[in-house]
TORKOLSE-474451 format. One line per field, with one value per residue: x, y, z of N, C-alpha, C in turn; residue number from 1. Coordinates in pm, 1 decimal, always signed. Each point is the difference from the previous one (the first is absolute). Layout:
n_x = X,...;
n_y = Y,...;
n_z = Z,...;
ca_x = X,...;
ca_y = Y,...;
ca_z = Z,...;
c_x = X,...;
c_y = Y,...;
c_z = Z,...;
gufi = NUM,...;
END
This chain:
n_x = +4258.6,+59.5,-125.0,-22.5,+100.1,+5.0,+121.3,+1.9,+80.0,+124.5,-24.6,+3.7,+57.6,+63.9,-38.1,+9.3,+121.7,-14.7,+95.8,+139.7,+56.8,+52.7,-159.2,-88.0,+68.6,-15.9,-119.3,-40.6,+122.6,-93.7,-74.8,-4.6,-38.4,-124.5,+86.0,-23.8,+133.6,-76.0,+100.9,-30.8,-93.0,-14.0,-56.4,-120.8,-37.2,-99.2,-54.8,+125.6,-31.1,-125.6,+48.8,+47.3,-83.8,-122.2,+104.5,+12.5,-105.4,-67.6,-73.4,-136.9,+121.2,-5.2,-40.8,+124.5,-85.5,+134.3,-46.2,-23.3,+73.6;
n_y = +9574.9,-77.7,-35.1,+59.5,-102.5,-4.9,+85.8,-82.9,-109.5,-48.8,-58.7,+90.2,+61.7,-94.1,+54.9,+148.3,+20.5,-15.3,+54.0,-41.0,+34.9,-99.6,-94.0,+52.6,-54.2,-167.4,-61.2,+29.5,-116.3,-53.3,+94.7,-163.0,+143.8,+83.1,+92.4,+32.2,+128.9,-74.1,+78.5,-103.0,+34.6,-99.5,+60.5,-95.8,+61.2,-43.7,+130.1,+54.6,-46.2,+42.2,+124.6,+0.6,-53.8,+94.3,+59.8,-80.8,+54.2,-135.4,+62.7,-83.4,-104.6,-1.6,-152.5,+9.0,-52.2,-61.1,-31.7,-119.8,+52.2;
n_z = -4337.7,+104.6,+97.7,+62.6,+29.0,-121.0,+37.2,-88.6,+94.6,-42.3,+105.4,+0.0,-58.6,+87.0,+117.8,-54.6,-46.8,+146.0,+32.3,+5.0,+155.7,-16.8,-71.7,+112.0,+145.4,-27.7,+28.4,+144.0,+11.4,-38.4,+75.8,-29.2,+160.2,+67.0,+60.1,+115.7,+22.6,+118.1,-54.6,+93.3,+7.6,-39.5,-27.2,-11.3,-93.7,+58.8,+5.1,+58.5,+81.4,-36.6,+2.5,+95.2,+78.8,-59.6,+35.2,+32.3,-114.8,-22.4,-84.5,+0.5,-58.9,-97.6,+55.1,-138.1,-42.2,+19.2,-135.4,+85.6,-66.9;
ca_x = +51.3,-137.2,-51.4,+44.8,+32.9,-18.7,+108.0,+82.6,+142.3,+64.1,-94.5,-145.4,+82.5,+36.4,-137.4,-132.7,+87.0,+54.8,+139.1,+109.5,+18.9,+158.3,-14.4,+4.7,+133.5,+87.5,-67.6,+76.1,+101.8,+24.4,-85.0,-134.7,-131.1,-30.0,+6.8,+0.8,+109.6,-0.1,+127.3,+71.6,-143.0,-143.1,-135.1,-31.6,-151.1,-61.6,-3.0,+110.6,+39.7,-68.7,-12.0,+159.1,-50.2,-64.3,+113.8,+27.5,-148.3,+26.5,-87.1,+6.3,-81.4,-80.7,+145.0,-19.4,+39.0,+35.9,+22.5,+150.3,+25.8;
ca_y = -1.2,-112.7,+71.0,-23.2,-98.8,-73.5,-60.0,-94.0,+8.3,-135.1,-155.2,+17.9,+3.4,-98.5,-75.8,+93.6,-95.7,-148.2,-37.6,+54.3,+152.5,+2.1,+26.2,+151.1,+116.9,-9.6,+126.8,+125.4,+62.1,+23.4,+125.8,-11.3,-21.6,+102.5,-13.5,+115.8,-51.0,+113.7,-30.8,-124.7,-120.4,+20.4,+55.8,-59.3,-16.9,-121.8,-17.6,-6.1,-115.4,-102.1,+69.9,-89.1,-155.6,+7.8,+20.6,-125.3,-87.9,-30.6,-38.8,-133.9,-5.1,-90.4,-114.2,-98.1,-166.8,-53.9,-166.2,-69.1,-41.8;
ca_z = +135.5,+60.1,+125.7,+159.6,+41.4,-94.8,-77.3,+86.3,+55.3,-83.0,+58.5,-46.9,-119.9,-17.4,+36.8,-93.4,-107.5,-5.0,+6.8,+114.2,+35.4,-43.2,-172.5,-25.8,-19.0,-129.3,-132.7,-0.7,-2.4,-162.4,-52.4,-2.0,+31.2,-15.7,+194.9,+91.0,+85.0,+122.3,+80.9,-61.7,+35.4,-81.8,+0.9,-136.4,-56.8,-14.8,-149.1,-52.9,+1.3,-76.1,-159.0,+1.7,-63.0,-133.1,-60.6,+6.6,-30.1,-122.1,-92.4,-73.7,-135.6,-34.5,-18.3,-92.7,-32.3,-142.3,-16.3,+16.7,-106.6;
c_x = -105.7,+4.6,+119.3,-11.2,-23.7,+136.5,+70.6,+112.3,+41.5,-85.0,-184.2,+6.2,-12.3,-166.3,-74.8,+40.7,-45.4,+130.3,+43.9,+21.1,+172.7,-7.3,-28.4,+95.8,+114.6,-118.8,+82.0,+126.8,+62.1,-118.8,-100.2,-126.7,+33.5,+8.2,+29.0,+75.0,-21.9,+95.1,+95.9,-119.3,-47.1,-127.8,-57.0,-171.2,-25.7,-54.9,+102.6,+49.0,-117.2,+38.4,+174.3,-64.3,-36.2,+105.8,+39.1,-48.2,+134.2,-127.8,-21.7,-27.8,-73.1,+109.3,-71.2,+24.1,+66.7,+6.1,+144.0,+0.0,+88.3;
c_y = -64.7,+147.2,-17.7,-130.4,-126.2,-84.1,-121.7,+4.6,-133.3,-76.2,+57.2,-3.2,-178.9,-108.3,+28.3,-138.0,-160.0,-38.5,-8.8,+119.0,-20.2,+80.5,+153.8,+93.1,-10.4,+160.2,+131.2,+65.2,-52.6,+71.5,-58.2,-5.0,+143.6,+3.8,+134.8,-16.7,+136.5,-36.9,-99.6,-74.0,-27.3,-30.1,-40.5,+95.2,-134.9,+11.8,-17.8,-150.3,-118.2,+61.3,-143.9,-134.2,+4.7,+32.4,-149.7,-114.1,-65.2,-83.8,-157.5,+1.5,-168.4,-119.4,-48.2,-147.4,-51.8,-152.1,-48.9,-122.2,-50.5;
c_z = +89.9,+95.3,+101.5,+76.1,-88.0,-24.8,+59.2,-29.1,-65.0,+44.0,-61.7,-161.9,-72.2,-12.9,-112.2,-152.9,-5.5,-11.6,+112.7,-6.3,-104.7,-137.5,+5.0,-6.0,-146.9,-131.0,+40.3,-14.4,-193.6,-77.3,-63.7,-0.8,+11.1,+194.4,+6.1,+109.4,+104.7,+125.4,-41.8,-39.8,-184.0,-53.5,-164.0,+16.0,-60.9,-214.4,-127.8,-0.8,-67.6,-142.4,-55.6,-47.6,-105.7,-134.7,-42.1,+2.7,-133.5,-33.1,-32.2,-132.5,-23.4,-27.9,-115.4,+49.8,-97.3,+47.9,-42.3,-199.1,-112.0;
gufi = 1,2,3,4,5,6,7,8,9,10,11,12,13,14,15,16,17,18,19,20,21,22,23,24,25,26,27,28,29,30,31,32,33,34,35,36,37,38,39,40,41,42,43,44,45,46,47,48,49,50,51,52,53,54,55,56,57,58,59,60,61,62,63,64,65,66,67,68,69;
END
């Protein structure tokens, strides 16, 4: 749980991402991301939301070379 005044709101959400505020609300209304609904409002932990990027690491591998033959 963040501290006291930590949480941001979709546009902070968006800024924290690097996205559009549109791509967030799409995460949220297909359960995507992890949000907090105070009232109508909602409310992101900033860690929840890097734990969301790292989720969505894809690994490098190594590029074979093949020869043209």
């Amino acid at each position: 749980m963040v501290p006291n005044g930590t949480w941001l709101d979709v546009e902070g959400a968006a800024a924290h991402l690097q996205m559009s505020t549109a791509f967030v609300r799409k995460l949220v209304f297909e359960h995507r991301i992890r949000h907090y609904k105070v009232g109508q409002r909602l409310r992101f932990d900033p860690e929840d939301l890097d734990a969301f990027m790292r989720a969505g690491l894809v690994e490098a591998r190594p590029v074979s070379r093949r020869r043209a033959g």
